[in-house]
C-alpha positions in Angstrom: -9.9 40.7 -52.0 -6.5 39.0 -53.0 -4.0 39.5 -55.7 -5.7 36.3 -57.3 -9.1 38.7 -57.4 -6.9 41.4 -59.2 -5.2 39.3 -61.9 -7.0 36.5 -62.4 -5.5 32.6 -63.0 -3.1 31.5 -65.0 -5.2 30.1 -68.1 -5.1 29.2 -71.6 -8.0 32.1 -73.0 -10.4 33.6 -73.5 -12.6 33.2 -70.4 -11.9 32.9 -66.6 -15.3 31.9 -66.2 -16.2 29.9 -69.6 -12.6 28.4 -69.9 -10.5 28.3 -66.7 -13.5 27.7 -64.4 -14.7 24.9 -67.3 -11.6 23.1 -67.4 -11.4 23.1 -63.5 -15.6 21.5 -63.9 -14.2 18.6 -66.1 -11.1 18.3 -63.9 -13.2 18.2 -60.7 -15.2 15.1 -62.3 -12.0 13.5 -63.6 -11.1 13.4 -60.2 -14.0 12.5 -58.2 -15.1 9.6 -60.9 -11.6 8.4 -59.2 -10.5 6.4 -62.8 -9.9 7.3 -66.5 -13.1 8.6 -68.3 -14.6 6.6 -71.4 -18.1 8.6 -71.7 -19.4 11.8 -70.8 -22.8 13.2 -71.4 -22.3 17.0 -70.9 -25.5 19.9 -70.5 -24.2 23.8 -70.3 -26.9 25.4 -68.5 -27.4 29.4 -68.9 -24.7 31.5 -70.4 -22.4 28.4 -70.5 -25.2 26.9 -73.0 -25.6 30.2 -74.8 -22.0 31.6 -75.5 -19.8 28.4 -73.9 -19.0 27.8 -77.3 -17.7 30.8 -78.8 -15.5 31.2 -75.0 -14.2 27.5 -75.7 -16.3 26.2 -73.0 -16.7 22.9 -74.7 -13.1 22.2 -75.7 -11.8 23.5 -71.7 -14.7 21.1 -70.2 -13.2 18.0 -72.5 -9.5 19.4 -71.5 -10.0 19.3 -67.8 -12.4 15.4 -68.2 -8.7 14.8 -70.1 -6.5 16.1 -67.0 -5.4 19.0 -68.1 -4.7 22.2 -66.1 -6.2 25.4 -67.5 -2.8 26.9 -68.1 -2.2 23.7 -71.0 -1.7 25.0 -74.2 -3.5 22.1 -75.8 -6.7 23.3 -74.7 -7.9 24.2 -77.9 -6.8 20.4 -79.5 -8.8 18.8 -76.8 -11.7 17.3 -78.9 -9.0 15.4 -81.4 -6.7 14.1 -78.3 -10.3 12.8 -76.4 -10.5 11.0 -80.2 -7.2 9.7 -79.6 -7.6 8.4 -76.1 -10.2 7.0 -76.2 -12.7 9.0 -74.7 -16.4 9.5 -76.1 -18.7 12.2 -75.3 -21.7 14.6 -76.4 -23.3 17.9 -75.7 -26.2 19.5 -75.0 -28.1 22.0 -73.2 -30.7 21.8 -69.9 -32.1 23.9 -67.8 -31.3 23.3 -64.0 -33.1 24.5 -61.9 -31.8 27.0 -59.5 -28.5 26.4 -60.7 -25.3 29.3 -61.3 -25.8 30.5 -64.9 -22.3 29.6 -65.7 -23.1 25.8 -64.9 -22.9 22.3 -66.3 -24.1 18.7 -65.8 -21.9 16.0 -66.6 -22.5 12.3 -66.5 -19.6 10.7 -66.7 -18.5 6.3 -66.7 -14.8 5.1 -66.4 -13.4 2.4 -67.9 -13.8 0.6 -65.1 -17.6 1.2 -64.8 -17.5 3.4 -62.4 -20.1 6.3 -62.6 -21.0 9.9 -61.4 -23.3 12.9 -62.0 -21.9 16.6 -61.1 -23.0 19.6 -61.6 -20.3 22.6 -61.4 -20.2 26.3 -62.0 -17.8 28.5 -62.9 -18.1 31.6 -60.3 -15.7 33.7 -61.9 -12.2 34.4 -62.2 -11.1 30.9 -62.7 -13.3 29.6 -59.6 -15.5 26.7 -59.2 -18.4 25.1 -57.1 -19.9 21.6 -56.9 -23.5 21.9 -56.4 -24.7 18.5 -56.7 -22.9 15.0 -56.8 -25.4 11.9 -57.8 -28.1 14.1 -56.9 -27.3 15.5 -54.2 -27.3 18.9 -53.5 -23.9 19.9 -52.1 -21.4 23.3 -52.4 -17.6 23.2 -52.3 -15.0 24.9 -53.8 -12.2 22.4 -54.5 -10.0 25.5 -53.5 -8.8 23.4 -50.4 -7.1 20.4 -50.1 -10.6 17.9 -50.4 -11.8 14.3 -49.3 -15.4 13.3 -50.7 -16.5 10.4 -49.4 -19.9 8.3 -50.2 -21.2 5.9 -47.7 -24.0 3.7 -46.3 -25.7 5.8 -44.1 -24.9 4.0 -40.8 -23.7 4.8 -37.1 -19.6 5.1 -37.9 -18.8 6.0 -41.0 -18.3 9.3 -39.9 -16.1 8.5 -36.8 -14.1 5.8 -38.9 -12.9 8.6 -41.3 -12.3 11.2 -39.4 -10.3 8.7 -37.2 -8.2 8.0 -40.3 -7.6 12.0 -41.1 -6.5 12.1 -37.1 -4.2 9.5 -36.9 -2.2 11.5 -39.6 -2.1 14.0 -38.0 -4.6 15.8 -40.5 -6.6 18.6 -39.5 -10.0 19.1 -40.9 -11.3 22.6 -41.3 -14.9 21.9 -42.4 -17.0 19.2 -42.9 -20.4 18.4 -44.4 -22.8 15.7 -45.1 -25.4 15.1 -47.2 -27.8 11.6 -47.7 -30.1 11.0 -49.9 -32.7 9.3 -47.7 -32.6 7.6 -44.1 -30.2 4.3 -44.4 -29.1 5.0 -47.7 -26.4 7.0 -49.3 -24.4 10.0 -47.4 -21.9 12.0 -49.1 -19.2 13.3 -46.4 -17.2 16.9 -47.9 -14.5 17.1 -45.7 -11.8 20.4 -46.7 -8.6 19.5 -44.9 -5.6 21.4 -43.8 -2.7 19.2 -45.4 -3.3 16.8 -48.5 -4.2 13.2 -47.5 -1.7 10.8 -49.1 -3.2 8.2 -51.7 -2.5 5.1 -49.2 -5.0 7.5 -47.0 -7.4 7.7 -49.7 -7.4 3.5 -50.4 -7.4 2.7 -46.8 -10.8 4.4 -46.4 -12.0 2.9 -49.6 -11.5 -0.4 -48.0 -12.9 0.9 -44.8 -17.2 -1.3 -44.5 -19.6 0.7 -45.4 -17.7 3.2 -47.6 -18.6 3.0 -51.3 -16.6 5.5 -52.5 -13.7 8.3 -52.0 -12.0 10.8 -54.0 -9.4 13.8 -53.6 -9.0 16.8 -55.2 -6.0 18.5 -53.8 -5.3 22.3 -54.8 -1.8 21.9 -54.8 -1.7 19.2 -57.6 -4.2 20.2 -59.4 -2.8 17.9 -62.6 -2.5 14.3 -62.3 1.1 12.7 -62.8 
């Protein structure tokens, strides 16, 4: 146990779990969609879906798809200032299987088209998990410094990045990997020592055979 475990984050209220952890869900997505948001689909699953609203589930999930931290006093504004910018959504409630009671699904597009499904659940005090990205089943915190990277499925792509982290001098603490099916998509989760720069980030964009990365980085946790 920490002194975080004792006091809990600093949040806009009333919930760790329904409004901190929820922003920090929509955040999380924000960031791996890797571009603005223009639609979200969102499902609360379990107590999220039975008592979200009333904790200001909704609103803090809309706030963090927005870029807010869950210390932001507009919080509770966030539905009108998603009307302002721009950004259209809708919820509603699912059942996923085997999922944290404190969970939700969002869909999400950019306004460049890009596109992602994550589930995340609030695990208390503030805390998150990713269990699934595009459909596949994954687990990280987005406590540590984080690379997500989706690829072709091919002999490589995992040397190629981890070559890029090591020529920075970048230490990786763990890594995972997850693929749909043989030869198609992968999913690397890769929690890091020291944040990788954005210039990182692009280079293994550009790098064959990666379709996508993103990077959540604890110590920035809102955009500039």
């Amino acid at each position: 146990m920490d002194i975080f475990d004792l006091i809990g984050p600093i949040m806009v209220g009333p919930s760790s779990s329904h409004t901190a952890g929820a922003v920090r869900i929509g955040l999380a997505a924000r960031k791996l969609l890797g571009e603005t948001p223009a639609e979200a689909n969102i499902y609360l699953h379990g107590s999220f879906a039975a008592t979200g609203r009333g904790h200001g589930t909704d609103t803090a999930i809309i706030a963090g798809l927005l870029g807010m931290a869950p210390n932001d006093e507009r919080i509770p504004e966030s539905f009108a200032i998603a009307k302002e910018q721009g950004l259209k959504f809708s919820f509603g409630e699912k059942n996923l299987r085997n999922a944290h009671p404190n969970s939700a699904l969002i869909e999400l597009k950019g306004i460049n088209g890009n596109e992602i499904s994550m589930v995340g659940a609030s695990i208390g005090g503030g805390r998150i998990q990713v269990r699934n990205l595009n459909g596949m089943s994954l687990c990280f915190s987005a406590e540590q410094p984080t690379l997500i990277v989706r690829n072709s499925d091919q002999p490589g792509s995992v040397a190629d990045v981890s070559r890029a982290l090591a020529d920075l001098g970048i230490n990786i603490a763990t890594f995972q990997v997850s693929r749909d099916s043989r030869g198609g998509v992968a999913i690397m989760v890769i929690e890091c020592d020291d944040t990788v720069k954005p210039e990182t980030v692009e280079k293994i964009r550009q790098t064959p055979g990666i379709l996508s990365a993103a990077f959540i980085d604890s110590n920035r946790e809102v955009e500039n």
